[in-house]
Each structure stands twice: as structure tokens, then as C-alpha cells.
N, C-alpha and C positions, 0 to 999 in steps of 0.2 A: 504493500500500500504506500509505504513513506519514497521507495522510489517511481511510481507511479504520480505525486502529491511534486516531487523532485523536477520530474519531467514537463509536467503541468507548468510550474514555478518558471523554471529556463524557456520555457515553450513563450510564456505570456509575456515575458521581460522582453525576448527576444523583437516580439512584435510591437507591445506597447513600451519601450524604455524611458518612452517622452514621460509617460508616466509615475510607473515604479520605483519609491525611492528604496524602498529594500521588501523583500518576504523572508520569511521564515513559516516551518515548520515545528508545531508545537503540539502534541498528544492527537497525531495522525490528524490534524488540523493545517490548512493553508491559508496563512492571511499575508496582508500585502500592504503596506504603507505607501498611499496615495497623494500626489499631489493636489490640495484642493481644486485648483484650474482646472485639472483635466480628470476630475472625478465622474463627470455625463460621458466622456469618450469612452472614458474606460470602460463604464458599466454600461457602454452602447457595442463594445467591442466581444465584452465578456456574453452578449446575450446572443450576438448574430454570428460570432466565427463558429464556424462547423467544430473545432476541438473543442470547443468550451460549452459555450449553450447554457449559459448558466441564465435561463429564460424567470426561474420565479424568485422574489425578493423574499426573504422568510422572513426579517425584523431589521430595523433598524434602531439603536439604542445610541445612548452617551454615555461620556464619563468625563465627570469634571475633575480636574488636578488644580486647583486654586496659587498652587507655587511656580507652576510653568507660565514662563511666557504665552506658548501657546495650550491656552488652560482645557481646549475640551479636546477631546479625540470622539469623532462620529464612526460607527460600526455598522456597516453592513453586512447581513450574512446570507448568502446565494447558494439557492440548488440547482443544479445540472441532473433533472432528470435521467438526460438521454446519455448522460457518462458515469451517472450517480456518484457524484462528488459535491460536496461544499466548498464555500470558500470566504473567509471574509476579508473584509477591505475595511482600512482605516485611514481617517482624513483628521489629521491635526489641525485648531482651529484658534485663533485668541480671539479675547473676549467680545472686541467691537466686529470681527470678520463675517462675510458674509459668506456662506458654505450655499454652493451652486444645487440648486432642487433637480431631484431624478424624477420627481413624479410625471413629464411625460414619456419616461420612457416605463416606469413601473409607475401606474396608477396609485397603488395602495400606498404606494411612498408618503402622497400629501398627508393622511394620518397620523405615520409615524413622524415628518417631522414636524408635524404641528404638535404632537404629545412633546418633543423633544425641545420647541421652542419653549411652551408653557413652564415645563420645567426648569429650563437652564439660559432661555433668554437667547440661544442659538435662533440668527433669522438666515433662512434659506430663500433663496432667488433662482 
């Protein structure tokens, strides 16, 4: 699994690098440190290239660190049905920043990040 998760990882850099500031592999998990800017490509990339397909959004959550410069980190986590794989994505964010909305590419997004503004005062555009 972990090198199948490996290959995925190099596969996705290779194509998005504009992207991906680094991934790692954590408890057969693949997540991905995103640039805010180019957070809609990514997860426009991740749903339409034929290896990935990572077509449904499962949640989107926060986490505030009050001592970082860039105080929230936003979480995405994605299924690929068609490869049955996960995958989450993180976008570091400070306080006054504005973190770019997926909900046209995943509908249910607007939900979650209106739960996520209410909370944390994150405004997505």
C-alpha cells in the first residue's frame, strides 16, 4: 500500500509541482501541502486526470495554531472511488488571508466552508 501511496505522491508532484510544497506519508495516509493560489487547480487536477479521480470531497475541516504566522491550516480529504484511495490536502493560511472556494468544483464545499468561517473567521473566495 505505502508504495503504491509512494507512487501516487511522485506521480502528482511530477504533474502539479507548481503546486506541491511537500507530501508525506503518515499511517498509510497521503497528504500534501498546498499552495493557497493554486489550491482550485489542484483539486480540478486531482478530480479529472484519469490516475487520480479523486471525484468526491468527504470533509473539509480547520485547525487553528494561534502562535504561527500563518495561524490556520484548511484540510481537505478526497476519495478516488475508481482507484480506492484517499488523500488529503493542506493549505496554510494567516489570519486576515483569503483561502480561494472549491465549491464550484465540489458543490458541498460551500457548507463546509461556511461551518469553517463561522468558527475560525476563515473567508473563502
Amino acid at each position: 500500500m505505502k508504495q503504491n501511496l509512494e507512487e501516487l505522491a511522485k506521480y502528482v508532484t511530477s504533474k502539479r509541482d507548481d503546486c506541491v510544497l511537500e507530501w508525506v506519508i503518515d499511517f498509510d495516509e497521503l497528504s500534501f501541502d498546498i499552495t493557497p493560489s493554486n489550491i482550485v487547480g489542484f483539486v480540478q487536477f486531482l478530480q479529472k486526470d484519469e490516475r487520480c479521480k479523486f471525484s468526491t470531497l468527504v470533509d473539509i475541516t480547520a485547525i487553528d495554531y494561534p502562535e504561527r504566522s500563518k495561524r490556520f491550516d484548511i484540510i481537505y480529504h478526497f476519495l478516488s472511488m475508481y482507484q480506492n484511495q484517499r488523500v488529503r490536502l493542506r493549505v496554510s493560511a494567516r489570519e486576515e488571508e483569503t483561502v480561494l472556494s472549491i465549491a464550484e468544483i465540489h458543490p458541498s464545499a460551500n457548507w463546509f466552508e461556511r461551518e469553517i468561517f463561522d468558527m475560525f473567521g476563515v473567508i473563502f473566495n
